[in-house]
C-alpha positions in Angstrom: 20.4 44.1 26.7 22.6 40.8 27.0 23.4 41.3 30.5 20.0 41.3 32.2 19.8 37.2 30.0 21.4 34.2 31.4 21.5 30.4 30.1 20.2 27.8 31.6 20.3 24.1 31.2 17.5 21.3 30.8 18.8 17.9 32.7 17.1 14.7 32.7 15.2 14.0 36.2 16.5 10.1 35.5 19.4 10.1 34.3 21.0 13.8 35.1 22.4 14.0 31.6 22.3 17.8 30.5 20.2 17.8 27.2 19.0 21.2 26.3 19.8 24.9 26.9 17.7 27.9 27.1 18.2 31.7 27.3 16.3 33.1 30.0 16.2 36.3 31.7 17.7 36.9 35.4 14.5 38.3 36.9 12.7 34.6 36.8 13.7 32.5 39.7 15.9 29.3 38.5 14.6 25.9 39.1 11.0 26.6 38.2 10.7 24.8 35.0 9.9 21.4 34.7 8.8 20.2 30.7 8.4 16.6 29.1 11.5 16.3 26.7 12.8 13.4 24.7 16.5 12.1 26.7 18.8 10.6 24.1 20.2 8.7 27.0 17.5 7.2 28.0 15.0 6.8 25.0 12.2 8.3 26.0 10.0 11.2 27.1 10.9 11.7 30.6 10.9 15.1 32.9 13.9 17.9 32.5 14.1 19.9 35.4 15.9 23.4 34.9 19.4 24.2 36.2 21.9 26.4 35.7 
C-alpha cells in the first residue's frame, strides 16, 4: 500500500523556499498543483507550485 504513495513538496513560486509536504500517489503526474499558501519567508499568500 505504501509503495504505490510518494511525497511531494510545496515551494514558493517567489522565493523557492520549500514550505509544505504532501503525500500523493505515483499515478498523478508531478508538477500539476499550483495552491495559494502562506510563505513564512516572504509574508504573504503567494503561489506554491508542486515538486518533488
Amino acid at each position: 500500500m505504501a509503495k504505490d504513495r510518494v511525497i511531494s513538496h510545496l515551494s514558493c513560486e517567489k522565493c523557492r523556499m520549500r514550505n509544505y509536504t504532501q503525500v500523493v500517489t505515483r499515478q498523478r503526474k508531478l508538477g500539476d498543483l499550483k495552491l495559494s499558501k502562506y510563505c513564512s519567508r516572504c509574508r504573504e499568500h503567494t503561489l506554491h507550485k508542486e515538486t518533488k
